[in-house]
Each structure stands twice: as structure tokens, then as C-alpha cells.
N, CA, C and O of each residue as an XYZ file, in Angstrom:
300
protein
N      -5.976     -2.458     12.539
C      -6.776     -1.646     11.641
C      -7.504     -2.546     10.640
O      -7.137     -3.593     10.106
N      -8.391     -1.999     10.557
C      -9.550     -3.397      9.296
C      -8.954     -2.922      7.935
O      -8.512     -1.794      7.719
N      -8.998     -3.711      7.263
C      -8.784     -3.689      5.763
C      -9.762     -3.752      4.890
O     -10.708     -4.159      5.565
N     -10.165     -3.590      3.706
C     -11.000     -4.285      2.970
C     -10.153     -5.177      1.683
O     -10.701     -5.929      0.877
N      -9.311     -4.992      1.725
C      -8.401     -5.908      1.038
C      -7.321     -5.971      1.706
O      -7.017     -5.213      2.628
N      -6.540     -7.066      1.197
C      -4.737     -7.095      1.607
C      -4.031     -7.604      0.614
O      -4.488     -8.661      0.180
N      -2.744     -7.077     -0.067
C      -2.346     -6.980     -1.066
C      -1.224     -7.707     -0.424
O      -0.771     -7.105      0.549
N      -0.524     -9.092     -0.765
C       0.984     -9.274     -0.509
C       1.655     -9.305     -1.667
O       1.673    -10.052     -2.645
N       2.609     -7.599     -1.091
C       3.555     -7.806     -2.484
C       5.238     -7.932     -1.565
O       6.306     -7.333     -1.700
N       4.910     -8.675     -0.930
C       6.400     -9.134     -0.385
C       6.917     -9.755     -1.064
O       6.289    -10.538     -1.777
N       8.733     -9.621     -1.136
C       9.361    -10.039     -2.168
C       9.629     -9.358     -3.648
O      10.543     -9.533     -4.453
N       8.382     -8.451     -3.682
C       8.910     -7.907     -5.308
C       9.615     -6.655     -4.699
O       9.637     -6.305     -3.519
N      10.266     -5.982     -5.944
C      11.152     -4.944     -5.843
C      10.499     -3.620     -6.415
O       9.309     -3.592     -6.727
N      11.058     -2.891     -6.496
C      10.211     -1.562     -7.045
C      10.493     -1.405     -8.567
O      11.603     -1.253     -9.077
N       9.405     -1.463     -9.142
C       7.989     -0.579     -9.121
C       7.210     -1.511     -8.787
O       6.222     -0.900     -8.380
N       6.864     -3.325     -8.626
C       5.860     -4.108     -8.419
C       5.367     -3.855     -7.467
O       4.286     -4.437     -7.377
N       5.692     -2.990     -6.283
C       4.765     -3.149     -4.932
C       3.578     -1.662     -5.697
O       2.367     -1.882     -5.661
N       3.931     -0.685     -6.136
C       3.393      0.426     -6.579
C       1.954     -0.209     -7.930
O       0.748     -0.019     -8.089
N       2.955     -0.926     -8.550
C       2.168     -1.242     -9.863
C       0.646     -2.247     -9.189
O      -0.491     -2.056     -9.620
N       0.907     -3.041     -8.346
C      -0.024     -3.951     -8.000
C      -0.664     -2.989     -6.784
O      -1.853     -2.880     -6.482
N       0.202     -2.496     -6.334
C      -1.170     -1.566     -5.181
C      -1.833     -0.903     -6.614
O      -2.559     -1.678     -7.238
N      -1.708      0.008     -6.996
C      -2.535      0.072     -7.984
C      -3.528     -0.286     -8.696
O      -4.470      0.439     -9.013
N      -3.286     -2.043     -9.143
C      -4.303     -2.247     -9.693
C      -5.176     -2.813     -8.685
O      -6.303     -3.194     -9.000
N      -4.649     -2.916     -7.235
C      -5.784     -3.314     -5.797
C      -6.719     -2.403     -5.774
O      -7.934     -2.601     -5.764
N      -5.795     -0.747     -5.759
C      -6.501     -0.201     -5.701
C      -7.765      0.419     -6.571
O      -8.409      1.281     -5.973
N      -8.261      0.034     -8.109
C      -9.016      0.074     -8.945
C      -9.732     -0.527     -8.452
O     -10.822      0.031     -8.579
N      -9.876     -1.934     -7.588
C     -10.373     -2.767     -7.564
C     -11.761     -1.934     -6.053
O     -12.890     -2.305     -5.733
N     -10.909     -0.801     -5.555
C     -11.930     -0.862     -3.869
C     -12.968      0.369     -4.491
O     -12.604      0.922     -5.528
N     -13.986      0.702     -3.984
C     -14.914      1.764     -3.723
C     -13.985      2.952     -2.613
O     -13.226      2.763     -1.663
N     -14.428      4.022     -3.202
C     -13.873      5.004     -2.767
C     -14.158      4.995     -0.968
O     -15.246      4.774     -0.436
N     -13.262      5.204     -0.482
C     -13.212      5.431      1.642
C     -12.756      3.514      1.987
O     -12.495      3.186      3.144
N     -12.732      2.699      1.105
C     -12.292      1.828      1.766
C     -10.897      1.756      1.868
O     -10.217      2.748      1.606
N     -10.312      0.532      2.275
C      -8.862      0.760      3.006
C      -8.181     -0.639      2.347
O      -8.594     -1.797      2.400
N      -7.279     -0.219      1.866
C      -5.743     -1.697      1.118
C      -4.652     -1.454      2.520
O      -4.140     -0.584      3.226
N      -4.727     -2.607      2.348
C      -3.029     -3.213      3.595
C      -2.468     -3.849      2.742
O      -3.095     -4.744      2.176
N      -1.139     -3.582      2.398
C       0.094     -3.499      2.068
C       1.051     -3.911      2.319
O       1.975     -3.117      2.493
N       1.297     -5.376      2.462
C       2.562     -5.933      2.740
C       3.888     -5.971      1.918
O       3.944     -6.847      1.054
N       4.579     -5.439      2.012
C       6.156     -5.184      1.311
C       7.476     -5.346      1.901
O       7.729     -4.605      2.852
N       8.072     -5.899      1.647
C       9.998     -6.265      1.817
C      10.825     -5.109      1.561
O      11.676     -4.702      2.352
N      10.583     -4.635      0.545
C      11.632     -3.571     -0.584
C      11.205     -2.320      0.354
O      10.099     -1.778      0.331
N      12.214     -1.994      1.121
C      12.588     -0.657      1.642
C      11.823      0.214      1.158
O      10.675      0.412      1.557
N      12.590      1.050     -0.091
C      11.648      1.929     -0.997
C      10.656      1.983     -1.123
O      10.264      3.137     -1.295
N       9.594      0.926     -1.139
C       8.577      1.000     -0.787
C       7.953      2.379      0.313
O       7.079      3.237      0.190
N       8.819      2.054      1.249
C       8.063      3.402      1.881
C       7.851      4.842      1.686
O       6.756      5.234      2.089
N       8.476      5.559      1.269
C       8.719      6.747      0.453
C       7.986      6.636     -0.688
O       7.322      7.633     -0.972
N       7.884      5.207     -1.807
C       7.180      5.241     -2.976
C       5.858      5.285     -2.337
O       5.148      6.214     -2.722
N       5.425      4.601     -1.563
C       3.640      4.276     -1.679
C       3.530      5.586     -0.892
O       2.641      6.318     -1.330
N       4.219      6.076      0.176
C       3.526      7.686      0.754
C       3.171      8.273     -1.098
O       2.117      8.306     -1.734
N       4.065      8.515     -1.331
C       4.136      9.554     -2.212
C       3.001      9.059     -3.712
O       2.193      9.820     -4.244
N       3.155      8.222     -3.942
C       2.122      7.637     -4.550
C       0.361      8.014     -4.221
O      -0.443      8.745     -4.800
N       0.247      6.962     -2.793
C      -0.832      8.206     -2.418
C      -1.160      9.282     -2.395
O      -2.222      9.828     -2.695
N      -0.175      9.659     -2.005
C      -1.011     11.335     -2.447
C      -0.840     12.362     -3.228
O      -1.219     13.533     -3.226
N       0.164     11.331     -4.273
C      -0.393     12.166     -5.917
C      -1.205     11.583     -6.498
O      -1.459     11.879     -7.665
N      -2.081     10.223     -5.611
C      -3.141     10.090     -6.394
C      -4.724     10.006     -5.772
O      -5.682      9.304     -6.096
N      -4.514     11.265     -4.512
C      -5.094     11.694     -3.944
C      -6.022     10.733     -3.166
O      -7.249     10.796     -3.093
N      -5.109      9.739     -2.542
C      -5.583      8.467     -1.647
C      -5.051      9.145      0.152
O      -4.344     10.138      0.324
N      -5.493      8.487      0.980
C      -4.828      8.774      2.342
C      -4.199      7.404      3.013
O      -4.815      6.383      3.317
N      -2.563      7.730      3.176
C      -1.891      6.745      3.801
C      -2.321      6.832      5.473
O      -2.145      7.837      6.161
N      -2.616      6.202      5.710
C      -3.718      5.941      7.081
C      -2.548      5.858      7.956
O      -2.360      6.800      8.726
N      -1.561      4.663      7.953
C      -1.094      4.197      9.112
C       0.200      3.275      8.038
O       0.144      2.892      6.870
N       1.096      3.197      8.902
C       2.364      2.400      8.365
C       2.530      1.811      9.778
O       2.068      2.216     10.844
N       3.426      0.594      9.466
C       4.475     -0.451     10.618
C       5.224     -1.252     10.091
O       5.056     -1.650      8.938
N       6.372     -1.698     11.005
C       7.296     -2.576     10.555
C       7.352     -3.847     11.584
O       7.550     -3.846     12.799
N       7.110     -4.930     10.685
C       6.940     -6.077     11.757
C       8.364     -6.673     11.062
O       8.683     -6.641      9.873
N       8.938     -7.100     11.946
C      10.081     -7.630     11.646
C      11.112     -6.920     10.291
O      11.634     -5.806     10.335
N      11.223     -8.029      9.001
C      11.380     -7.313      7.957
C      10.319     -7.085      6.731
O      10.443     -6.885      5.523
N       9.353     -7.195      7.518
C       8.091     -7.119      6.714
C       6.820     -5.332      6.954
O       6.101     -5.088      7.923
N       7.022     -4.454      5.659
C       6.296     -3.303      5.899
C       4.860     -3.191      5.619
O       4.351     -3.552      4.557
N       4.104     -2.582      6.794
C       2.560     -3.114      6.469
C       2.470     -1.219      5.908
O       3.257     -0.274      5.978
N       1.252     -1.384      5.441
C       1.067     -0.090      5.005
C      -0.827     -0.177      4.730
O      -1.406     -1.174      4.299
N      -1.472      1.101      5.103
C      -2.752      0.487      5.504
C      -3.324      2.324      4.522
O      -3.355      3.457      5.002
N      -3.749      1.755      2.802
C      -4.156      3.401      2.446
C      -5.721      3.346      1.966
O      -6.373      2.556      1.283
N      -6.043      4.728      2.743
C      -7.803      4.718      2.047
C      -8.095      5.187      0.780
O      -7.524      6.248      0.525
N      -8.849      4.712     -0.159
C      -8.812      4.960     -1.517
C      -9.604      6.377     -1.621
O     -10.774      6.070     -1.389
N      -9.554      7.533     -1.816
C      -9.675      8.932     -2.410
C     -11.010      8.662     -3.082
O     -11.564      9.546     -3.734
């Protein structure tokens, strides 16, 4: 899937994967797309839910090894 950014927040714990998608996401024009690299489990449940209370679309998720990609279009 294309990106227009890629955010590695592998290694931090929660809230840093949330807090820095965040400020990635200030950073895109609305319909483009952040990929999301994260370690911290929680992560997954936080960034769904994140998106779409902040009315973004989580496109696509995967797990490569112990590494979670996460691919959301900015609202």
C-alpha cells in the first residue's frame, strides 16, 4: 500500500505511538495515507479507535514479525 508518510514509532509504549501519529498526522493534507510502525501491542485497539474518533480511516493493518504496520487515511 503507498504511503505518503511513514511514522516509526517502534519501541515506544503507549501513549507515544498515538501522540506522534498525531502530530504525523497534522502534518498530511486531507485523503492522504500515514504507515505506522509499532511494537506495543496496544497499539492496535488504540490507533483503530483513535481514528475514528478523529474521524480518519484505518485502511489496512499487518503484523510482520513483531513489528505492527498500520496504514490510516487522514479525514
Amino acid at each position: 500500500m503507498n504511503a505518503n508518510k511513514v511514522l516509526d514509532a517502534k519501541g515506544l509504549a503507549c501513549p507515544m505511538p498515538i501522540v506522534k501519529t498525531k502530530k504525523a498526522m497534522n502534518e498530511l493534507e486531507s485523503g492522504q495515507v500515514l504507515e505506522i510502525h509499532a511494537t506495543d501491542k496496544g497499539a492496535k485497539a488504540d490507533l483503530a479507535a483513535w481514528a475514528k474518533s478523529g474521524g480518519h480511516e484505518l485502511l489496512d493493518q499487518a503484523e510482520e514479525g513483531n513489528v505492527l504496520k498500520f496504514w490510516i487515511k487522514k479525514g
